[in-house]
Backbone bond lengths (Angstrom), bond angles and torsions (degrees), N, CA, C in turn:
res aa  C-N    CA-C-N  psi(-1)  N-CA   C-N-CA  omega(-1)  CA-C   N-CA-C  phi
1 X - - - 1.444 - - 1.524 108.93 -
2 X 1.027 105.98 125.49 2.024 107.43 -175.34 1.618 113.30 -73.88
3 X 1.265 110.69 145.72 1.345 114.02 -178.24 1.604 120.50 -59.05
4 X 1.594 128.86 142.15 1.076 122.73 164.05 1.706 125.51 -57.76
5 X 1.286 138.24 170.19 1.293 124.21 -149.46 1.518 79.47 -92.44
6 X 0.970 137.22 -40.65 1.493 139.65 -174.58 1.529 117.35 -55.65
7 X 1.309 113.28 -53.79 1.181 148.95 158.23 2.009 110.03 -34.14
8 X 1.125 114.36 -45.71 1.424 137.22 -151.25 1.626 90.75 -97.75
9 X 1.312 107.48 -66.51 1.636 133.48 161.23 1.832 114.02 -11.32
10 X 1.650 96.73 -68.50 1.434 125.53 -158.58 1.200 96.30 -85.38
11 X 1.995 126.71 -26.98 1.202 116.00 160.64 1.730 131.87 -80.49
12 X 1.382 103.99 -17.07 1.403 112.77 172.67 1.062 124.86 -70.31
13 X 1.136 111.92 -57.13 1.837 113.00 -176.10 1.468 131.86 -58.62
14 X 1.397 103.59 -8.52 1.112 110.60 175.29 1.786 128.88 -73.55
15 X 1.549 78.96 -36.27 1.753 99.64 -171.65 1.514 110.40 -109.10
16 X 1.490 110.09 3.49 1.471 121.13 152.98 1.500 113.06 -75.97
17 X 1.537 119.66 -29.25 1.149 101.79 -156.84 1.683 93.93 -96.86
18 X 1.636 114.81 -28.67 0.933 110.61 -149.84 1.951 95.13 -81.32
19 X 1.315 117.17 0.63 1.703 127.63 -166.55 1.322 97.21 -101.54
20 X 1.368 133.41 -28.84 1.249 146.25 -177.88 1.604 108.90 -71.83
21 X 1.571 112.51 -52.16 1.622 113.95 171.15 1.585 97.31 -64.66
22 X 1.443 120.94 -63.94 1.492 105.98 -162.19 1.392 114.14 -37.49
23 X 1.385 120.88 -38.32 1.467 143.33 173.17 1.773 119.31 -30.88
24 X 1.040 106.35 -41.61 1.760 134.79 -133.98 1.477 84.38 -81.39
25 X 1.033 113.37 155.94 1.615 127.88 -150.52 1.087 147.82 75.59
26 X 1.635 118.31 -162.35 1.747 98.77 -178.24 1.523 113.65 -120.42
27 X 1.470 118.09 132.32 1.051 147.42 -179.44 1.728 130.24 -107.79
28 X 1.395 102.53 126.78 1.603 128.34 -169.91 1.262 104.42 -71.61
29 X 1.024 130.02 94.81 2.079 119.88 179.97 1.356 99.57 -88.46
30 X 1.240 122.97 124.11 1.389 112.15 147.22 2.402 111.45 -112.53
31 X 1.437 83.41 118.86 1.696 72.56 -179.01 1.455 133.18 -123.63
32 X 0.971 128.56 172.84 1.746 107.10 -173.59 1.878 90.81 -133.83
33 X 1.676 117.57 138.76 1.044 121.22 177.78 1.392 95.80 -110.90
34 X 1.331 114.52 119.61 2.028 111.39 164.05 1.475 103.94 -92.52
35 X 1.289 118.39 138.45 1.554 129.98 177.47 1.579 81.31 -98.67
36 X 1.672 119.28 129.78 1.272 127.58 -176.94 1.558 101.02 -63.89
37 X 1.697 114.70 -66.54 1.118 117.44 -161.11 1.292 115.75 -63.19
38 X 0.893 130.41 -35.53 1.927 142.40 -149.30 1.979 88.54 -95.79
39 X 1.202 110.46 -48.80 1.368 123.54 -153.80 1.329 127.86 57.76
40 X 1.211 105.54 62.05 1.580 125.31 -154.31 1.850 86.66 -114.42
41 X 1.124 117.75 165.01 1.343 128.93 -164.88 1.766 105.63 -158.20
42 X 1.554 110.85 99.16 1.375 99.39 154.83 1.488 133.66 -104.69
43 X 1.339 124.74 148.14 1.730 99.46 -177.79 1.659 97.67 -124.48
44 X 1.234 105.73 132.62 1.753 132.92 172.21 1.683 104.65 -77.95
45 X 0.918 120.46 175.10 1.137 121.42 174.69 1.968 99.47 -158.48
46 X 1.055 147.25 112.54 1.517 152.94 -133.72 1.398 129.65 -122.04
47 X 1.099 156.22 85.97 1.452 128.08 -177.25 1.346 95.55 -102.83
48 X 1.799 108.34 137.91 1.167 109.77 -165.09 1.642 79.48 -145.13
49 X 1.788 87.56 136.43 1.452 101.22 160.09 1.362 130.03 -118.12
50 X 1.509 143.01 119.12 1.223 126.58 -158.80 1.885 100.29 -123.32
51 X 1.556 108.78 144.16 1.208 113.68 -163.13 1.783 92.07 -121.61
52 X 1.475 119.27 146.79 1.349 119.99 -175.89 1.083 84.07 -97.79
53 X 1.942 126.46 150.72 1.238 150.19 174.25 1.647 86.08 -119.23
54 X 1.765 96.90 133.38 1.557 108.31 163.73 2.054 102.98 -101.44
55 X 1.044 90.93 170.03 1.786 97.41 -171.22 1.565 113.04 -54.69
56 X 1.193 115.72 0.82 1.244 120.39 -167.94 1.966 120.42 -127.12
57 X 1.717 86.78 11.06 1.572 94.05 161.08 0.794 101.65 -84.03
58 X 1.871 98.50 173.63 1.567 137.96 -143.10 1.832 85.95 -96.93
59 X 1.427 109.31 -42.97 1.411 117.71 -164.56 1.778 111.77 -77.24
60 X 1.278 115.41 -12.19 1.244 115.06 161.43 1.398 123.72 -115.46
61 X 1.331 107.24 43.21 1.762 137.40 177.08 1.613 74.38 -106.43
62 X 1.497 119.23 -95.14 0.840 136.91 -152.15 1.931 106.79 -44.26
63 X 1.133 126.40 -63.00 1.713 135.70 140.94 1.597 99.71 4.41
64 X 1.267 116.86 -55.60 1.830 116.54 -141.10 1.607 92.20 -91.55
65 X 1.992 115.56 -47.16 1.430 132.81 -177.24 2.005 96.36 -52.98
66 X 1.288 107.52 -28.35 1.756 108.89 -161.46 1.683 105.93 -81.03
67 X 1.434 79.86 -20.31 1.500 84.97 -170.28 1.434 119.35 -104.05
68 X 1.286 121.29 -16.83 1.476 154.76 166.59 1.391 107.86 78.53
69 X 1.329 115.72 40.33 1.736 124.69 -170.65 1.911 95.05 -67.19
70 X 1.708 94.99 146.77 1.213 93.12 147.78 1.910 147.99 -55.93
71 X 1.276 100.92 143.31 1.766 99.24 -155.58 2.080 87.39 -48.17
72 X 1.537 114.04 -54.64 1.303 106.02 -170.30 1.863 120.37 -68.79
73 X 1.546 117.56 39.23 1.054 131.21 -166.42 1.569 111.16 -124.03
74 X 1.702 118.75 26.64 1.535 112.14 -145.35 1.618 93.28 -73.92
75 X 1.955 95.11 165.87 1.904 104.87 179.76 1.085 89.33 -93.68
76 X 1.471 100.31 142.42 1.755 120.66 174.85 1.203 127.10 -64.37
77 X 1.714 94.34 -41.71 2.046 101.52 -177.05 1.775 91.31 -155.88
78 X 1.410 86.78 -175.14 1.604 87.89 173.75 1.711 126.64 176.99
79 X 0.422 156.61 -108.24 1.640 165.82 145.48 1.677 132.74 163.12
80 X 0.926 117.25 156.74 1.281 133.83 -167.80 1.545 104.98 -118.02
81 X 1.102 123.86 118.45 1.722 138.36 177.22 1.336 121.27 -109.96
82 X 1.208 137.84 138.96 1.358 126.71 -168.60 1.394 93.35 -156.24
83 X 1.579 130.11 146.79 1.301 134.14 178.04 1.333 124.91 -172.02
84 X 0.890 126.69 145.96 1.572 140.09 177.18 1.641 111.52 -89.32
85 X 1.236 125.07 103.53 1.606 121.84 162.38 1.461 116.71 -80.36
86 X 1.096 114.96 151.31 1.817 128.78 166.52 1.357 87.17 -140.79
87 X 1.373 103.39 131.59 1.457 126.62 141.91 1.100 121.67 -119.07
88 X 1.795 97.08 141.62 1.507 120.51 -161.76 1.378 106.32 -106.16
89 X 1.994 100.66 149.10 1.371 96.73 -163.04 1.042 120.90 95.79
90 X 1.509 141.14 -30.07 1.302 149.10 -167.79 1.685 124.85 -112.54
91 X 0.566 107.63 -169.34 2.109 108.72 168.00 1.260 88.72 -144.83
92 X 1.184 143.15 19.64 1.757 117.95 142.67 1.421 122.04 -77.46
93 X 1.659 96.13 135.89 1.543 114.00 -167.36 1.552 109.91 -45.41
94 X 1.416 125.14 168.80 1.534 120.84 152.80 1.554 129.08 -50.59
95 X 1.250 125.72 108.46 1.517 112.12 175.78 1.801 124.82 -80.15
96 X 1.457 129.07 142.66 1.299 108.61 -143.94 1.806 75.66 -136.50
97 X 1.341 120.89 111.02 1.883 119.11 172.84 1.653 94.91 -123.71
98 X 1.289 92.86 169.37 1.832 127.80 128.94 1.115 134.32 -119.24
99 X 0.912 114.94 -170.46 1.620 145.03 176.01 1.694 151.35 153.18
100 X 1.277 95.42 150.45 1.595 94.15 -152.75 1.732 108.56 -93.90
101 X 1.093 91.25 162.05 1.461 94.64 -171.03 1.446 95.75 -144.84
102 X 1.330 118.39 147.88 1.612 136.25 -169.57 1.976 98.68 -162.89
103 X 1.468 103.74 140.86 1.044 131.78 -159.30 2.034 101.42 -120.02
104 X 1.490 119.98 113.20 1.535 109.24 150.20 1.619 101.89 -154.72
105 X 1.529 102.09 105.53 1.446 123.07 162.71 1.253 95.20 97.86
106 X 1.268 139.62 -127.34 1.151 144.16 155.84 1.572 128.93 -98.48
107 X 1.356 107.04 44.73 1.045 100.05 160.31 1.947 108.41 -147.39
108 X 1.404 92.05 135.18 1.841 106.99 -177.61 1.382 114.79 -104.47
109 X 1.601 78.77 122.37 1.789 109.82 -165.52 1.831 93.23 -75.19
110 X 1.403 119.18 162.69 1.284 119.23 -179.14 1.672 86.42 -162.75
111 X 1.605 109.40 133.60 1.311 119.06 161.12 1.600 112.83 -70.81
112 X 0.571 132.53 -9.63 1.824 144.87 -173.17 1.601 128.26 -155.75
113 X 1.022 134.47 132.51 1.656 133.75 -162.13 1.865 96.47 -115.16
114 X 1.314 104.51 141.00 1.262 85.42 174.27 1.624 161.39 -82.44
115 X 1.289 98.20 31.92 1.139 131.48 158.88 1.724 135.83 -129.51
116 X 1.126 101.16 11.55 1.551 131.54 163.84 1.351 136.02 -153.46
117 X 1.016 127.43 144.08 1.533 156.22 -169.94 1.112 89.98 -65.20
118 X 1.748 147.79 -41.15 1.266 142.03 -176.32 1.275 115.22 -56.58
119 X 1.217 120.26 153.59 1.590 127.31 173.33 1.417 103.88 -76.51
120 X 1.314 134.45 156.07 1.536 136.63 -149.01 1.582 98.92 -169.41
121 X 0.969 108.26 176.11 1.942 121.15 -162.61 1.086 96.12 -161.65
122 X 1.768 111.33 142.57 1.932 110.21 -177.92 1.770 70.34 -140.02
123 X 1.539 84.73 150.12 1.618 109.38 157.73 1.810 94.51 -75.76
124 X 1.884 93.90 159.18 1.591 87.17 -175.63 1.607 72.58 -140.10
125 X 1.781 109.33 167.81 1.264 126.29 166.53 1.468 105.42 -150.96
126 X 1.380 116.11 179.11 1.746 124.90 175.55 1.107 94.44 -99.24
127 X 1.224 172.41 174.82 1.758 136.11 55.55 1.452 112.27 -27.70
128 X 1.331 136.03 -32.19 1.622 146.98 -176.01 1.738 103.51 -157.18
129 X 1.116 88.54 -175.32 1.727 96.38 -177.97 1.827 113.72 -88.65
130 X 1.269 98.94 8.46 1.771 96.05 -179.10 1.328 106.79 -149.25
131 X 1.886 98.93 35.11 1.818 98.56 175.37 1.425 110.12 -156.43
132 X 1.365 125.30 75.81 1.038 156.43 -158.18 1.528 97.95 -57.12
133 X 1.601 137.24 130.25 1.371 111.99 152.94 1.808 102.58 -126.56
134 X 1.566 88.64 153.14 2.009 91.97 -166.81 1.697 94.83 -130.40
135 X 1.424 93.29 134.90 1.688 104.64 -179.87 1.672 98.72 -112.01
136 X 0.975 109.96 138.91 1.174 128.24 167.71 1.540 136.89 -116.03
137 X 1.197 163.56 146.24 1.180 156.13 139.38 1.612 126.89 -145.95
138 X 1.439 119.56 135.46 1.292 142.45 -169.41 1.492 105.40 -156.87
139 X 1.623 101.36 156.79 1.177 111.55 163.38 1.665 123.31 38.60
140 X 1.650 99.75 38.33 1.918 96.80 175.78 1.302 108.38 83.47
141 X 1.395 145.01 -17.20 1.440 136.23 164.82 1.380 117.01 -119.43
142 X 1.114 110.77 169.71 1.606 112.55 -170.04 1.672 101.42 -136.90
143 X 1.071 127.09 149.38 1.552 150.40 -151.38 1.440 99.95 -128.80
144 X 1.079 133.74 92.15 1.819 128.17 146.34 1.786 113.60 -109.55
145 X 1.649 100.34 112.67 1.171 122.19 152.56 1.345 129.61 -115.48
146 X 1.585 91.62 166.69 1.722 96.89 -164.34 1.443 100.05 -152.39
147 X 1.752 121.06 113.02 1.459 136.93 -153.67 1.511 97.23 -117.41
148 X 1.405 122.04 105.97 1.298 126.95 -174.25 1.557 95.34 -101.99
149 X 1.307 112.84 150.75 1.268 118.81 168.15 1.472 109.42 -119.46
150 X 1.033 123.26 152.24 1.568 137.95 -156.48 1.812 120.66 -136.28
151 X 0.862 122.98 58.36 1.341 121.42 -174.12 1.358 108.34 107.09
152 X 1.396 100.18 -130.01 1.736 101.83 -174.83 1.851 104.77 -106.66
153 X 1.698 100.96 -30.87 1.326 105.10 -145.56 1.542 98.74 -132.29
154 X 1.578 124.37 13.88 1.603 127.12 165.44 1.609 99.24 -132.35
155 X 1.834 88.44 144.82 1.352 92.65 164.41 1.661 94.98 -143.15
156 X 1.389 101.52 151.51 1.763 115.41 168.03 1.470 117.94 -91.83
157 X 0.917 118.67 149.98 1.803 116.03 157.55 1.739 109.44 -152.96
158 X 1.285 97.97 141.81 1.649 101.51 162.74 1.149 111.22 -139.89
159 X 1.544 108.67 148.03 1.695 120.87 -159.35 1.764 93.87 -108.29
160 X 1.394 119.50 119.48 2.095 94.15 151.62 1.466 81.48 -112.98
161 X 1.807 84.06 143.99 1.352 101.37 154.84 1.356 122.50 -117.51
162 X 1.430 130.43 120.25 1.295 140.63 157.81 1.170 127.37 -52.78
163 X 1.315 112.65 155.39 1.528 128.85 154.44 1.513 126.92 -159.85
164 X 1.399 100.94 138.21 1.484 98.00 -153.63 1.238 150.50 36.17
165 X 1.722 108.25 29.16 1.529 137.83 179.77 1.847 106.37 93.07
166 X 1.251 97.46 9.82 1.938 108.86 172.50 1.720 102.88 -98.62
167 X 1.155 109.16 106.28 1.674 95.90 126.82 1.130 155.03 -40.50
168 X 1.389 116.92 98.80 1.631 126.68 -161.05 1.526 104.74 -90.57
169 X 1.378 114.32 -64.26 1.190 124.29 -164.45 1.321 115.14 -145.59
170 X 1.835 102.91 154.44 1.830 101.46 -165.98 1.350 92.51 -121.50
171 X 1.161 139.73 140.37 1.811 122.67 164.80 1.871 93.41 -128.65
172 X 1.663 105.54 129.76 1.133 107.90 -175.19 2.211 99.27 -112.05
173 X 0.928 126.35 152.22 1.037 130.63 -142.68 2.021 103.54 -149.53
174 X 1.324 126.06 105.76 1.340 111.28 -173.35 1.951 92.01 -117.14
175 X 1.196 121.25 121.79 1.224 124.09 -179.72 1.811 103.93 -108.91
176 X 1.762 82.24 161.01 2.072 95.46 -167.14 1.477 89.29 -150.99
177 X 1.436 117.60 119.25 1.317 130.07 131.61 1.788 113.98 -1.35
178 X 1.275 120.47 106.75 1.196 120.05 171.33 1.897 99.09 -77.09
């Protein structure tokens, strides 16, 4: 029998917030994107720092205004990510972002999607309490990831990205505690 949305809600936030602190710090990405069709392969290499937001940051004020939620709609938790890319192999420069992330019930607010500047929303689920999976879709493709955490000091993730019910591309991603 499937959970009530309330029900689903009262079970999420808990293990969002508490996956979000385990999260918190800085992390070594090294990742590889396969373009299905082409079979082309790039690999990034990442330092990513992620900061836990409690319900009462400034940065998930701003999250809620982006998103135009009702005032009685506040985000529970959230985080802030920031990172430097190098890709190897290439002569493209280092790329240097953020982005915010805000949490209410099961669904994760994002000031930016990753392939647009727009603010964006992913359904989120557990498979367990330290393996987050986030669906996404905008603009004709769809986003399913799934962020395993591994001990204290590794985490995995792999991205497919769709389009128009095709698989385009997979980027698999093994992260380490700097």
């Amino acid at each position: 029998m499937p959970y009530s949305l309330d029900t689903a809600r009262i079970l999420a936030e808990p293990l969002v917030a508490s996956f979000f602190q385990a999260c918190e710090g800085d992390w070594r990405s090294k990742r590889r994107y396969y373009t299905l069709k082409s079979g082309d392969v790039q690999e990034v290499v990442s330092y990513i720092n992620i900061r836990f937001l409690s319900a009462d940051a400034a940065e998930l004020e701003t999250l809620h205004q982006l998103h135009d939620l009702p005032e009685r709609t506040p985000l529970i938790c959230g985080a802030q990510v920031t990172w430097e890319s190098n890709y190897i192999h290439t002569q493209r420069k280092p790329v240097n972002g953020s982005t915010l992330f805000g949490v209410r019930g099961t669904t994760l607010y994002r000031d930016r999607g990753f392939a647009t500047a727009k603010p964006v929303t992913a359904d989120f689920t557990f498979r367990e309490p330290r393996t987050m999976v986030l669906k996404t879709a905008y603009d004709g493709s769809s986003f399913e990831e799934e962020i395993k955490l591994i001990g204290d000091s590794t985490r995995t993730r792999q991205t497919i990205i769709s389009r128009a019910g095709e698989e385009i591309m997979i980027g698999q991603y093994l992260e380490q505690r700097c």
